[in-house]
C-alpha positions in Angstrom: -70.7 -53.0 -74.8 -73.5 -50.7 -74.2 -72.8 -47.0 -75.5 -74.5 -44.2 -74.2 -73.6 -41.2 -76.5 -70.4 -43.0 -77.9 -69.3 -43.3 -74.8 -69.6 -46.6 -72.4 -71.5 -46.4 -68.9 -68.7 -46.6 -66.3 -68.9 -50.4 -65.8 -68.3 -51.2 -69.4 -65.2 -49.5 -68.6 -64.0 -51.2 -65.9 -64.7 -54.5 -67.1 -62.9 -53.2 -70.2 -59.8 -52.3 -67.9 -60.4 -55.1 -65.6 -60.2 -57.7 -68.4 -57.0 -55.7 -70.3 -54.8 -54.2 -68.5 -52.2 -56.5 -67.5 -52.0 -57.4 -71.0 -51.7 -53.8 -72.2 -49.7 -52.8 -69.5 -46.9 -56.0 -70.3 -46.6 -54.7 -73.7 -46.6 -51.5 -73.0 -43.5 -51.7 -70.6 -41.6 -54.3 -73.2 -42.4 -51.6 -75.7 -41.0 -48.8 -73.8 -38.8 -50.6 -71.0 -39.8 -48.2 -68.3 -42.5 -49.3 -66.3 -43.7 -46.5 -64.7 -44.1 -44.8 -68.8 -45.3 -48.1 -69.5 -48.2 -47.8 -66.6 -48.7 -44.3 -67.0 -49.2 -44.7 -71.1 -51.7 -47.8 -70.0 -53.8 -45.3 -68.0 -53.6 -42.8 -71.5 -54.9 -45.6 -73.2 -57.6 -46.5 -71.0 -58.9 -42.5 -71.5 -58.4 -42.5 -75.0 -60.2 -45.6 -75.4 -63.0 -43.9 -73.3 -63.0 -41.4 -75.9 -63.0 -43.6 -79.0 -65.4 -46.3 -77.9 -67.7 -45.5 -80.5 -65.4 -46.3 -83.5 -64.8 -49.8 -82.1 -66.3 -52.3 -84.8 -68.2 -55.0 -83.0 -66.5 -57.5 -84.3 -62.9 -56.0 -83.7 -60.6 -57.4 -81.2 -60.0 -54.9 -78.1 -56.9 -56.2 -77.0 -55.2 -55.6 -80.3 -57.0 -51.7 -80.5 -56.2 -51.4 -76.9 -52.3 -52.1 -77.9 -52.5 -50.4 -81.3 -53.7 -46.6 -78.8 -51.1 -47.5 -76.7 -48.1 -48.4 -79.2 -48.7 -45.1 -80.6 -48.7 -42.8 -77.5 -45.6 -44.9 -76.3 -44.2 -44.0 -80.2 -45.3 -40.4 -78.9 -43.8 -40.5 -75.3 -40.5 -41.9 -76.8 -40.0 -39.0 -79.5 -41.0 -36.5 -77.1 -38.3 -37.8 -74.4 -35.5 -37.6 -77.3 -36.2 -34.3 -78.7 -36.0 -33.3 -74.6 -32.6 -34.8 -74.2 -31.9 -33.4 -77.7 -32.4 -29.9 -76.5 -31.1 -30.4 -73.0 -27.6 -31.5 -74.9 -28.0 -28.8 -77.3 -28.3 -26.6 -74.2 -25.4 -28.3 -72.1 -23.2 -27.8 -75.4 -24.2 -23.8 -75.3 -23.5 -23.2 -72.0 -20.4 -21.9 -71.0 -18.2 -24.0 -69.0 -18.6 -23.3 -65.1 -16.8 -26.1 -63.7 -14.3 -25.9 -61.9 -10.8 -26.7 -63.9 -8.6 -29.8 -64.0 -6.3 -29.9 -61.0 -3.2 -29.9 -63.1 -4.5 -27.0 -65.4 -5.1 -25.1 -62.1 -1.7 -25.5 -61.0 -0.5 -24.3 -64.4 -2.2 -21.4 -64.2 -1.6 -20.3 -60.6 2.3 -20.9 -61.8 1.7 -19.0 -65.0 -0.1 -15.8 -63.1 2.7 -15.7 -60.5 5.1 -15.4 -63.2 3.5 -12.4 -64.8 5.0 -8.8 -63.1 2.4 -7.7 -60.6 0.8 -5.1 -63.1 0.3 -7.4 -66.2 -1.2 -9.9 -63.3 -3.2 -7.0 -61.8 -4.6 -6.6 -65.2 -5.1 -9.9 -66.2 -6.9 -10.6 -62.9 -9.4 -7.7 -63.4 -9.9 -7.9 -66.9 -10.1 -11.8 -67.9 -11.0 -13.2 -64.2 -13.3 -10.2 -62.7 -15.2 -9.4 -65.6 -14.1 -6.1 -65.7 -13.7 -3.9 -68.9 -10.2 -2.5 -69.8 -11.6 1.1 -69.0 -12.8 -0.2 -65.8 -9.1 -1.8 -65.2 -7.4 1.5 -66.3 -9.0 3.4 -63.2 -8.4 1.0 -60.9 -4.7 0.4 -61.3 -4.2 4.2 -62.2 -2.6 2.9 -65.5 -3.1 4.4 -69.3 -5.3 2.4 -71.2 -3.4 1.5 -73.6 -0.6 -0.2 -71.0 -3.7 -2.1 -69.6 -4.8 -3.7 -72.9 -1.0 -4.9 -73.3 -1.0 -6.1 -70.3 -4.1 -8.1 -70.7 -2.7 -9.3 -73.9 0.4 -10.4 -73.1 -0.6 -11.9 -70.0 -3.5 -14.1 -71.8 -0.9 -14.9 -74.0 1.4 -16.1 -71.4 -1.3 -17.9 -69.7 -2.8 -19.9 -72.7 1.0 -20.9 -73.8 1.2 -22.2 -69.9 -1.9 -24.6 -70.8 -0.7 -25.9 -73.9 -3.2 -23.7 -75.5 -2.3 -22.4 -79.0 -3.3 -18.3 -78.4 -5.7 -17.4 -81.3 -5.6 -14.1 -82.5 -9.2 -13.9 -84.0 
């Protein structure tokens, strides 16, 4: 191949492509079992091997350099796509819960809350479900706020026995 500043003129190129690519691209997507990767990771290849010209012996075999770029950015494309599902699962397991709960456990707790006298369920409502504070809850219902924490606590109580849940103090 002719090298013009370690590079190749353009139709070096092509013919190195034209003559290489199936071959490099069937690996590739053995290699990494997703085609599209596979073809994208081909057309890396190709560039890299635009770059690197110049360190190709002359009597080295292209196919297997052309494989030997490509295994490696597929080794690359593969470790980068686990440590992405590795943080989006590490994210998934910090995020709080915003689904919407089992239809039995629902039905627990809608029993459970219309058990609770209306103030402790007043309370419990503003205070666990509305994201109020107990201050908050204290001047809404007009009640001390010391009759509101109770409330809260005993009705969370009553509620997490109703789910089978044991009610941890810390």
């Amino acid at each position: 191949m002719a090298l013009d500043g370690g590079h190749a003129p353009a139709q070096d190129i092509a013919r190195l492509v034209e003559r290489h690519q199936q071959a490099l691209r069937a690996f590739l997507r053995r290699a990494c079992g997703d085609w599209a990767l596979a073809d994208d990771l081909a057309q890396e290849t190709f560039l890299t091997a635009w770059e690197k010209i110049g360190e190709l012996g002359p009597d080295a075999n292209v196919r297997a350099w052309l494989c030997g770029i490509g295994y490696n950015k597929t080794l690359t494309a593969l470790r980068s796509a686990r440590r992405a599902r590795r943080r989006e699962a590490d994210y998934q397991d910090a995020a709080p819960v915003t689904g919407a709960p089992h239809p039995a456990d629902k039905m627990a707790l809608d029993r459970a809350m219309a058990g609770l006298p209306v103030e402790q369920r007043a309370a419990v409502a503003l205070c666990l479900a509305g994201d109020f504070s107990h201050a908050e809850a204290a001047e809404i219902l007009a009640l001390p706020l010391g009759t509101v924490k109770s409330h809260v606590a005993r009705g969370r109580s009553r509620l997490l026995q109703a789910l089978g849940i044991a009610d941890d103090p810390a």
